[in-house]
C-alpha positions in Angstrom: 92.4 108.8 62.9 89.6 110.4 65.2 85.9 111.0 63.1 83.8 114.0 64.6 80.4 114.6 63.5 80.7 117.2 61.0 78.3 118.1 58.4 80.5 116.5 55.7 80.8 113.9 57.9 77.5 113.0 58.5 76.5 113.4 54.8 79.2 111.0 54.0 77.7 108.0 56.3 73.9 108.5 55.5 75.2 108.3 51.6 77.4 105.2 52.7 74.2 104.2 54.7 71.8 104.0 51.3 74.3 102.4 49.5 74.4 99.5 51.8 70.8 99.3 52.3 70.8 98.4 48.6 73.1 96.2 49.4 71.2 94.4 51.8 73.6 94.3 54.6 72.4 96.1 57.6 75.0 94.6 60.1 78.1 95.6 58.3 76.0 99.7 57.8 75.5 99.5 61.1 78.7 99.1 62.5 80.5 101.4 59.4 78.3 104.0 60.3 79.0 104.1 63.9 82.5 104.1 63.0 82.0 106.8 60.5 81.0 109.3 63.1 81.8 108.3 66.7 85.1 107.0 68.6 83.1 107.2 71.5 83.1 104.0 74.0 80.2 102.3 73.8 80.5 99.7 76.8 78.9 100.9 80.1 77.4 104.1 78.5 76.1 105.7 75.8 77.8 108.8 76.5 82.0 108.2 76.7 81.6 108.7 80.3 82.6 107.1 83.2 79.7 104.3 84.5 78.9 103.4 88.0 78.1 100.0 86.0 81.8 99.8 85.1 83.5 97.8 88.0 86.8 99.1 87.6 84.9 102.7 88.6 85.2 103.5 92.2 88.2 101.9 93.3 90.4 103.0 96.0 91.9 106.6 95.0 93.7 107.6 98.0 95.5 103.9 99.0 98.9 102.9 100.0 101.6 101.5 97.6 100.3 98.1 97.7 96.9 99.2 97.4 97.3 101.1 94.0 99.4 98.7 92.4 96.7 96.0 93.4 94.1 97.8 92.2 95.6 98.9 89.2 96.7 95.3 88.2 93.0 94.4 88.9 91.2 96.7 87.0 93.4 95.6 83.8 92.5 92.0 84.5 88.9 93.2 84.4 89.6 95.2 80.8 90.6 91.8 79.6 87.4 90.0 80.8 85.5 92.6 79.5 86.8 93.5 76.2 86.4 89.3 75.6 82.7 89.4 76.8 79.8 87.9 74.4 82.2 86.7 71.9 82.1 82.9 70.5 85.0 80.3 69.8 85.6 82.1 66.2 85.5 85.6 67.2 88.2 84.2 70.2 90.5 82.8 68.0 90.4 85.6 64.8 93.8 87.0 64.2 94.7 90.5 63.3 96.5 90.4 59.9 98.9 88.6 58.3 101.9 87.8 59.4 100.7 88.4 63.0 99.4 85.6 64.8 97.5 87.3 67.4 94.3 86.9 68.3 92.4 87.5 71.8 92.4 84.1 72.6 96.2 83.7 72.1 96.6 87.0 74.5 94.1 85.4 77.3 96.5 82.2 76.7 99.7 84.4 76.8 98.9 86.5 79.8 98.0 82.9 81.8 101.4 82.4 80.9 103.0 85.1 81.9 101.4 85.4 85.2 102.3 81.5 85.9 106.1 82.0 85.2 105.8 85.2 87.1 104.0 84.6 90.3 103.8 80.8 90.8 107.2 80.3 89.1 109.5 83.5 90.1 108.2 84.4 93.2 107.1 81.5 95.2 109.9 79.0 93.7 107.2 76.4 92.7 108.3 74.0 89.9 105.9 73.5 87.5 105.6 73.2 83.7 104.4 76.3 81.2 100.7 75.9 80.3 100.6 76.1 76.5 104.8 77.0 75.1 107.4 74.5 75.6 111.2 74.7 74.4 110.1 73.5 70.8 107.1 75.8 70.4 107.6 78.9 71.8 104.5 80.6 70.9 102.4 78.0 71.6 99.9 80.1 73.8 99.0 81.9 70.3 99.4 79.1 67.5 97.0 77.0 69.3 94.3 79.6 69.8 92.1 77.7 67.6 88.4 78.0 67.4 87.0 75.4 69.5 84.5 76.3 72.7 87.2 73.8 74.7 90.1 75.8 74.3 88.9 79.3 74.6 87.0 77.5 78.5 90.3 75.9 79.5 92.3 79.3 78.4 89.9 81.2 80.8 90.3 78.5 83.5 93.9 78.8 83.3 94.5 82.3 83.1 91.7 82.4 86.1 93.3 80.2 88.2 96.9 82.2 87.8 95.4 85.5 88.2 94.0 83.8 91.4 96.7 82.8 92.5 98.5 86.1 92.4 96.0 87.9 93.5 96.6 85.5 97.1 100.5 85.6 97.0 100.3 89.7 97.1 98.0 89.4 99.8 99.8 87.5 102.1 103.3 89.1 100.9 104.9 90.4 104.1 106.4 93.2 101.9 106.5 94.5 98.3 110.6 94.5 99.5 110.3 90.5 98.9 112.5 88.7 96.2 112.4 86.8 93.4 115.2 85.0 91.3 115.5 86.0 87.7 119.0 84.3 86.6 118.1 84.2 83.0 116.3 87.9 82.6 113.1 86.4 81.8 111.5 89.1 83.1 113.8 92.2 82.4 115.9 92.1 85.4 118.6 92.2 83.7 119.6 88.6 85.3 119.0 89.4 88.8 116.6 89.9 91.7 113.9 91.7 91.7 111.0 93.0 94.5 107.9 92.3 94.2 107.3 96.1 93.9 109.1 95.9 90.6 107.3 92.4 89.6 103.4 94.4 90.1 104.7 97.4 88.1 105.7 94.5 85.1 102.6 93.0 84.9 100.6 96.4 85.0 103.2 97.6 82.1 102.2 93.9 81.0 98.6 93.8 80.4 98.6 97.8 79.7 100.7 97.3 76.5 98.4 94.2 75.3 95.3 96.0 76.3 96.2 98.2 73.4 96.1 95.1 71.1 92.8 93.8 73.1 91.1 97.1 71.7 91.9 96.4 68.2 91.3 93.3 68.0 87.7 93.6 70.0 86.9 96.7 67.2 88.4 94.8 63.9 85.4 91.9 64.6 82.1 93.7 65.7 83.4 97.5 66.0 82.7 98.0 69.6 85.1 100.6 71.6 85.2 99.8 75.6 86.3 102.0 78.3 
């Protein structure tokens, strides 16, 4: 539901606003009230508008094919970072609501995940092990997104070092026409090949659909709304 600042509206939240100051809790008016009357993102401006601050602003508009998918796949790694910025080991690891499990340090853990088995594992052929699932524990990248400063720095590291490392395999792809195996349809190939054209479009679908979840999350613990 989108608030607008109507008159009823704003009546409503400076009511709300004396109740809690009788209260005596001044964090939790402050970030009702701004939820009361605004939808408005509040990271980079004060306005809802576009920032020169933000750095996914400014990008390449007029690119080639490789160019915009590149750019497009970084500026959703960015929304990650950014939506994740100034929180602490708690905040990390609190989930949505029950039965869910999710939390933003299970999706920073999940996305390393993904973008191991896709890049490093799919399409360069390296064998290595998953980072945080196994065969006998599946979701591991969310059930141990636990609160400890260790986990949420080695998550980051991870998911770093994978976005890293795709970020230098698309570089030096000779083509977006190369292919990767996908025998068991890990990846919704259908069991197949597929290009690596098709592989940057998944992980911008990827990240886009968790980025969604990202926004909730960041909002449910100290109500902030990014770009």
């Amino acid at each position: 539901m989108l608030f607008t600042e109507t008159p009823d509206v704003i009546a409503a939240a400076r009511h709300l606003r004396c109740q809690l100051i009788r209260c005596g809790q001044p964090c939790a008016l402050r970030m009702i009230v701004a939820m009361a009357t605004t939808r408005r993102a509040d990271m980079f401006t004060a306005d809802g508008k576009p920032s020169d601050d933000d750095p996914r602003e400014n990008g390449p508009m007029l690119g080639d094919e490789r160019t915009t998918l590149v750019e497009s796949l970084r500026c959703q790694r960015l929304t990650l970072e950014m939506k994740c910025a100034g929180l602490d080991a708690e905040a990390m690891a609190r989930r949505s609501v029950e039965p869910s499990t999710m939390s933003l340090l299970g999706l920073v853990r999940h996305l390393a995940e993904v973008e191991r088995a896709t890049f490093r594992v799919m399409m360069s052929g390296q064998d290595v092990p998953r980072l945080f699932c196994s065969g006998t524990d599946r979701d591991g990248d969310f059930d141990g997104a636990v609160p400890d400063p260790q986990v949420v720095a080695e998550a980051w590291d991870a998911w770093r070092a994978e976005a890293d490392f795709a970020t230098r395999f698309v570089a030096e792809a000779p083509s977006l026409d190369i292919i990767g195996d996908d025998p068991l349809n890990q990846h919704g190939s259908g069991g197949g090949s597929m290009s690596l054209r098709q592989v940057l479009v998944g992980m911008i679908e990827e990240y886009a659909r968790h980025m969604g979840h990202v926004d909730l999350l960041r909002e449910r613990i100290d109500g902030r709304l990014g770009q």
